[in-house]
N, C-alpha and C positions, 0 to 999 in steps of 0.2 A: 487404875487398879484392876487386877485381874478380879473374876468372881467364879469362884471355885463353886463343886459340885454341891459342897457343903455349906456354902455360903446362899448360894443364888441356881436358881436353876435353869433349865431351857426348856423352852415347850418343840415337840411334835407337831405341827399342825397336819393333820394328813387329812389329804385330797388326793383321791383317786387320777391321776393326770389324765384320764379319756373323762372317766364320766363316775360322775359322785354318788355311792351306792346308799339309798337308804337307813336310817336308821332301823334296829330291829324293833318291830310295834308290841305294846304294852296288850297281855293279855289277860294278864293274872288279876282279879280285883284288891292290888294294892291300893294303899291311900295316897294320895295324891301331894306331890309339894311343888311349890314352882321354883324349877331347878336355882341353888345356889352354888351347891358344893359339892364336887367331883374328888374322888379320892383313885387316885393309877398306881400302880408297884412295877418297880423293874421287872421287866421278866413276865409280865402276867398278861395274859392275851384281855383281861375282863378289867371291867372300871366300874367303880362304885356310885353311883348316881343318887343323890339323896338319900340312902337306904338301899337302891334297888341295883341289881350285879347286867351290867350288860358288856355284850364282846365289843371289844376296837374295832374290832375288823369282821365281820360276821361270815367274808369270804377268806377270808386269809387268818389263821390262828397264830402265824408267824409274825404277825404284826402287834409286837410290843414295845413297850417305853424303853429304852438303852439309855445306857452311860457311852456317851460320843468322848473316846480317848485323847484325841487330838485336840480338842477345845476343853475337856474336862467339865463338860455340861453333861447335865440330861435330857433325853430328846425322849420327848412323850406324844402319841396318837393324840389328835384333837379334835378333827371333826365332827363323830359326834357329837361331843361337847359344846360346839356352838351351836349344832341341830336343835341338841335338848335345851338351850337357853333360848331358843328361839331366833338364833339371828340364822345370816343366813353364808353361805360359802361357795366362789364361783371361779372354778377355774378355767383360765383362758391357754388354751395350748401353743396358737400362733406365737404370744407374747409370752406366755411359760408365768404366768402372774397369777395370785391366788387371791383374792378379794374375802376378804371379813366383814359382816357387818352385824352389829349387836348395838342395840336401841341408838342412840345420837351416835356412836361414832361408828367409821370405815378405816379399815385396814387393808393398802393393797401392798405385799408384797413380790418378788419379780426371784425366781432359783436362777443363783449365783451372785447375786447383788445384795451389799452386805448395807445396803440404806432399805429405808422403807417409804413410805407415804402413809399418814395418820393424821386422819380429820383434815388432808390437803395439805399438811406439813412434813419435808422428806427430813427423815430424821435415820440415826444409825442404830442397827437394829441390838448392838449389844457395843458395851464398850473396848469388848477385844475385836479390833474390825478384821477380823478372820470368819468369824461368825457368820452365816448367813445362809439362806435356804438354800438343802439340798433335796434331791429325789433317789428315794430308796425304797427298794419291791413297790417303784409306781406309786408312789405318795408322797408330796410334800414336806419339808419337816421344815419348823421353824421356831427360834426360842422363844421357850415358854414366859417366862417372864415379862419379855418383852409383847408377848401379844396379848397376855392376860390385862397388864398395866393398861396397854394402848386401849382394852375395849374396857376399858374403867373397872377395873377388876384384881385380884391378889394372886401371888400364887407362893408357895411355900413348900419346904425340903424338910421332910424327916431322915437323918441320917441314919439312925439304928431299923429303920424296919424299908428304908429305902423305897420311901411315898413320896407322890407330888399331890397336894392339896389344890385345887382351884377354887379361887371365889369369885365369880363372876356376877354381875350386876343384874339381879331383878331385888330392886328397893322395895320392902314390903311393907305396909301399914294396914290398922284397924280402921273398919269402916262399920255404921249400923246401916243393913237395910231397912227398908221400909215397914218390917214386921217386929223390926227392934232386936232382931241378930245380931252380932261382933262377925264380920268378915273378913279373913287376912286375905291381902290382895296389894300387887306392885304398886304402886305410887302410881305410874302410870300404866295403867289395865293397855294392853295392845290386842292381845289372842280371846275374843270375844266369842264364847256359846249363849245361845237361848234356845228356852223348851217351848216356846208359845209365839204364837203370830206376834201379837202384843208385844210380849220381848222385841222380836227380830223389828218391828217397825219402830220401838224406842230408839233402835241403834241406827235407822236409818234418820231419824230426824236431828241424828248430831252429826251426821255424815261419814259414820265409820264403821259404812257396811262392810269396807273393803279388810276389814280387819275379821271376820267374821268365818271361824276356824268350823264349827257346827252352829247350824240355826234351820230351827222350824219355821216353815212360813206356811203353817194350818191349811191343811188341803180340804176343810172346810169352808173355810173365807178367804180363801183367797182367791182373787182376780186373775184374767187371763193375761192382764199389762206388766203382771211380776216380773215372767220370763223375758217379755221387752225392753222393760225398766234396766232388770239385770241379768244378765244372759248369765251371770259366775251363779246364778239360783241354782243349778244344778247340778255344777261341780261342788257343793259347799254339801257335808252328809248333815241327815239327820239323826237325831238321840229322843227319840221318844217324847213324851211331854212332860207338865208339870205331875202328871199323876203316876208315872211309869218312867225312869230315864235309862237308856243302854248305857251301864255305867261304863263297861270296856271301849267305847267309841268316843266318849269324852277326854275317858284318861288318858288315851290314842294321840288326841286332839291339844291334851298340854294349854286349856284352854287359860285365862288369869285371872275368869271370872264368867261365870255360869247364871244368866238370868236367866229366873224364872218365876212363876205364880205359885201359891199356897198352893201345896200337896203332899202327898206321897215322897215323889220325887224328893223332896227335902232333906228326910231322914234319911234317902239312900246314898244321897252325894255328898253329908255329913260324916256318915260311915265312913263312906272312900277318902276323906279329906278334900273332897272337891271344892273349891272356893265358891260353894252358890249364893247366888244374890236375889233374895226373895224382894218381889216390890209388889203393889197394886197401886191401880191408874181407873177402880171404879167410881171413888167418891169424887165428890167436888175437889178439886185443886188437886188431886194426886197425879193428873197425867202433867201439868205443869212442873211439881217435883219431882217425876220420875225422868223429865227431860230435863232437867237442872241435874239432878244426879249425872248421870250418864253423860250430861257435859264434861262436869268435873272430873268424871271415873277417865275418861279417856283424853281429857286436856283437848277434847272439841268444843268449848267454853262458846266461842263465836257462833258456831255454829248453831249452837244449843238457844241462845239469846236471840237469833233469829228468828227462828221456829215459833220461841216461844209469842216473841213480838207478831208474826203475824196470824198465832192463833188466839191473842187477845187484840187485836186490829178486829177480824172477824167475827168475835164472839160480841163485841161491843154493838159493831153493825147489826147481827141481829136482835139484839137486846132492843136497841133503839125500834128495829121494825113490831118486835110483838108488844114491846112495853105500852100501846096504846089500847090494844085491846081489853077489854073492863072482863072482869074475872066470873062474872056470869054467864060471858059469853063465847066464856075457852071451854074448846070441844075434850068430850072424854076418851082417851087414847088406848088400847089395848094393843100390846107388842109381843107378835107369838115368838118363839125361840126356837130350837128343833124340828117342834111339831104346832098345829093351830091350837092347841090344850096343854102347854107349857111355856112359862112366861119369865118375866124379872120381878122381882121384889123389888120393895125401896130402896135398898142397900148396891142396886146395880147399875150400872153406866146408862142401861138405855133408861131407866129412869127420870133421869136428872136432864137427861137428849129432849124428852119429849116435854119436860118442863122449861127448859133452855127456849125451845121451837113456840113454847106459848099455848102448849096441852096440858092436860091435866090425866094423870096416868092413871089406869084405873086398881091396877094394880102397887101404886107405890106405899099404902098402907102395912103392904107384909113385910117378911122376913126372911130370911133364909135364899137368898141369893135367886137361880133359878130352881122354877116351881112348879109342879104339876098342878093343872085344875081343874075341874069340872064344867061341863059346857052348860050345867044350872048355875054355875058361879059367874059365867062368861052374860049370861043371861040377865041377871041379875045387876051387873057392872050397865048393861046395856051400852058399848061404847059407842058413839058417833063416828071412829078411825078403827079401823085394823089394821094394824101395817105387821107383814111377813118380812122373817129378815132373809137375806139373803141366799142361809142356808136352813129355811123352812122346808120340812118337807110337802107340804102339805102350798098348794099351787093357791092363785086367787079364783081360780074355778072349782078347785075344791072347795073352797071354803062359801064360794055363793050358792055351791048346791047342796052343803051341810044341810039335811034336812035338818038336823039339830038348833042349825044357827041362823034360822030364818025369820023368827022373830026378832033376830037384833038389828038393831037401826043402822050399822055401819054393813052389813048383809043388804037388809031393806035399800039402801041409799047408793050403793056398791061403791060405797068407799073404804074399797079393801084394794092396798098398794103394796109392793116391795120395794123397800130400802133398796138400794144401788150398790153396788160392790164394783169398784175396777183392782188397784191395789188389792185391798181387802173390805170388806164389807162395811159399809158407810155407820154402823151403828157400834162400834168395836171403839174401843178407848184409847184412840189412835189421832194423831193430829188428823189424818181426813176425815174424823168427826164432825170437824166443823161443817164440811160440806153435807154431810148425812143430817144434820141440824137446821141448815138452811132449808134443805129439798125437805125434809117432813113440816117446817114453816111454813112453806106454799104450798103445801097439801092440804095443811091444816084451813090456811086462808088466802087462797088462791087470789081473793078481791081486794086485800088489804097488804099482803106481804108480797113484793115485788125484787127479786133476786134478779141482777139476768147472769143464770147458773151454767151460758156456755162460757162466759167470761172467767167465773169464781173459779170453774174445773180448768179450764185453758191454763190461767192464774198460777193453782195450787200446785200444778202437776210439773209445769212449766219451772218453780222457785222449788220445791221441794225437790223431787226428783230427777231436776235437770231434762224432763223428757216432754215432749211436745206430742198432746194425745188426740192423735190421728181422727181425721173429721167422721168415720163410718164410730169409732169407738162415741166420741162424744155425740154423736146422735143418738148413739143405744142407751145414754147414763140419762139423755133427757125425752125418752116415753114417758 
């Protein structure tokens, strides 16, 4: 049976036949959707994208939807339209072939050949076998129907105002973050942003950095192994943090779900419609949920249970080495933050690190996350450890010739150390916690707790990030 204009329709698909021009980038702070539905008019150089008016062709005005007389189809521009759904489109000139790809399935078809190939299956591209790609002013065309269907999607004909409606597949459901938010977000999240170290190394311990459209990876803590680990670290932009985010760089970005930490940030990519996924990973058991999440969010479920397996593999081992130590004679910890006179409350990761390690924190009585203090209060605490993190400002030679902090026993004793960083900083609420765990254990009790921590780092670095950390790097993590 034939299918008429009014019946059934034909897609456009245009692809530039040299080379596939950009989409035009989002600069207005609209709100954000993740594209489902495309609206074209005969005749009209511009296509409606969830609300928002963009051209077909941003170098040619002359490229619009047509009524193809001979077939009695409509042939609609399309490229875009699988840009903004996020798949991707690749044309090969030698073979004259245009390649679709949108979430599980592929589409390749070949101008003049009226079969296709869909999902590996060569099928015909409409039921009047006349039908089939041609190239006009340098662009592909191909029906729309049949390409919409093939990438699991709808497409549909208003005759009176002479529209073609697309529905094209991002499946979308409610999720709660971890703050107790309703999140709308694809069934399966692909296009991943984060505002915070934290975030970006959630997504790496489910293994789906490579999906990873903006991400911060805190140029506080982070390690010089990032760049080695992942060379794409700086092709990938950033958007500001949880307290500030460039909301035009995200919306850019068509991300499907924006982790991030309690902030600022929140209310603004709310405003914009941005799909943000607020989590925290400071208390006990949240970094374990927040990589169960993030398994599920992205369908890296295997990955995720791996992870998790061997950071309760390691956390047990060292449970097993401090748990003998009698509770009189666990040393008192103080953990600077920033600066040697700013710390963590109880309510924080390195908290519970240094209780893990088989310390006793001298600060975890407070509140209020991180905290200014006084070096009479530092005093007072008298701790037996000082440990500087990472990105202390404040050296361990400043802090032995603190004339302030000379009376304290961990000054007196000069056991004042820095936490390690390769990745990112061994004290961050990140599966390489664990290693930051172990090393302040044998600082703690160098006679009693016995690591061998070129092994654990060889190990971690070796399973987690596939990367194998070179012998001058692993010398430097064990000063």
């Amino acid at each position: 049976m034939h299918i008429r204009v009014h019946r059934s329709i034909c897609l456009v698909l245009i692809v530039t036949a040299m080379l596939v021009v950009g989409f035009p980038s989002i600069t207005a702070r609209a709100a954000y959707q993740p594209v489902s539905s495309v609206v074209l008019t005969v005749g009209s150089p511009t296509m409606t994208v969830n609300g928002f008016s963009f051209p077909i062709d941003a170098a040619n005005s002359k490229v619009v939807p047509v009524v193809e007389a001979a077939w009695d189809r409509a042939l609609v521009p399309i490229r875009n339209v699988v840009d903004l759904t996020g798949g991707d489109v690749t044309w090969t000139p030698a073979a004259k072939t245009v390649r679709l790809s949108l979430e599980s399935h592929v589409v390749v078809l070949t101008v003049g050949n009226a079969k296709a190939v869909v999902d590996g299956r060569t099928v015909w591209i409409d039921t009047d076998h006349r039908v089939l790609p041609i190239i006009v002013l340098g662009h592909v065309m191909v029906p729309v129907r049949f390409a919409a269907e093939s990438l699991g999607g709808l497409a549909t004909w208003t005759v009176q105002s002479r529209t073609i409606t697309l529905t094209l597949p991002k499946q979308m459901e409610q999720v709660t973050d971890m703050l107790g938010h309703t999140v709308t977000v694809p069934r399966r999240v692909v296009r991943i942003a984060t505002l915070s170290a934290t975030a970006t190394q959630l997504v790496f311990a489910v293994g789906a950095q490579d999906q990873l459209v903006v991400a911060s990876f805190g140029s506080a803590v982070k390690g010089k192994a990032m760049g080695a680990i992942y060379p794409r670290m700086n092709q990938v932009p950033e958007a500001g943090n949880q307290n500030a985010a460039n909301i035009e760089t995200l919306l850019a970005a068509r991300p499907d779900i924006v982790l991030t930490e309690e902030g600022p940030a929140l209310d603004q990519m709310k405003a914009a419609g941005l799909p943000a996924y607020a989590f925290s990973a400071e208390q006990p058991g949240q970094l374990t949920d927040a990589i169960k999440r993030m398994g599920a969010l992205t369908g890296h479920t295997a990955e995720a249970t791996a992870s998790l397996d061997l950071l309760a593999t390691k956390m047990k081992e060292i449970a097993d080495e401090v748990g003998t130590i009698e509770s009189a004679k666990r040393l008192k910890v103080y953990v600077a933050g920033t600066g040697i006179f700013k710390t963590f409350a109880g309510d924080f990761f390195q908290t519970f690190m240094v209780r893990n390690a088989g310390g006793v924190s001298v600060s975890g009585q407070l509140t209020g996350g991180k905290i200014d203090v006084s070096p009479e209060q530092v005093l007072v605490w008298n701790p037996d450890v000082i440990i500087l993190t990472s990105y202390t400002r404040d050296t361990v030679s400043d802090v032995l010739t603190n004339p302030q902090l000379q009376n304290v026993a961990a000054v007196r004793d000069h056991r004042v150390y820095v936490m390690p960083k390769y990745v990112v900083s061994w004290d961050m609420p990140v599966p390489e916690s664990f290693l930051g765990t172990m090393w302040l254990a044998h600082k703690l009790y160098p006679d009693q707790v016995r690591f061998d921590m070129s092994a654990e780092i060889t190990q971690f670095y070796r399973q987690f990030y596939r990367f194998t950390v070179p012998a001058v790097d692993l010398a430097g993590l064990l000063q």
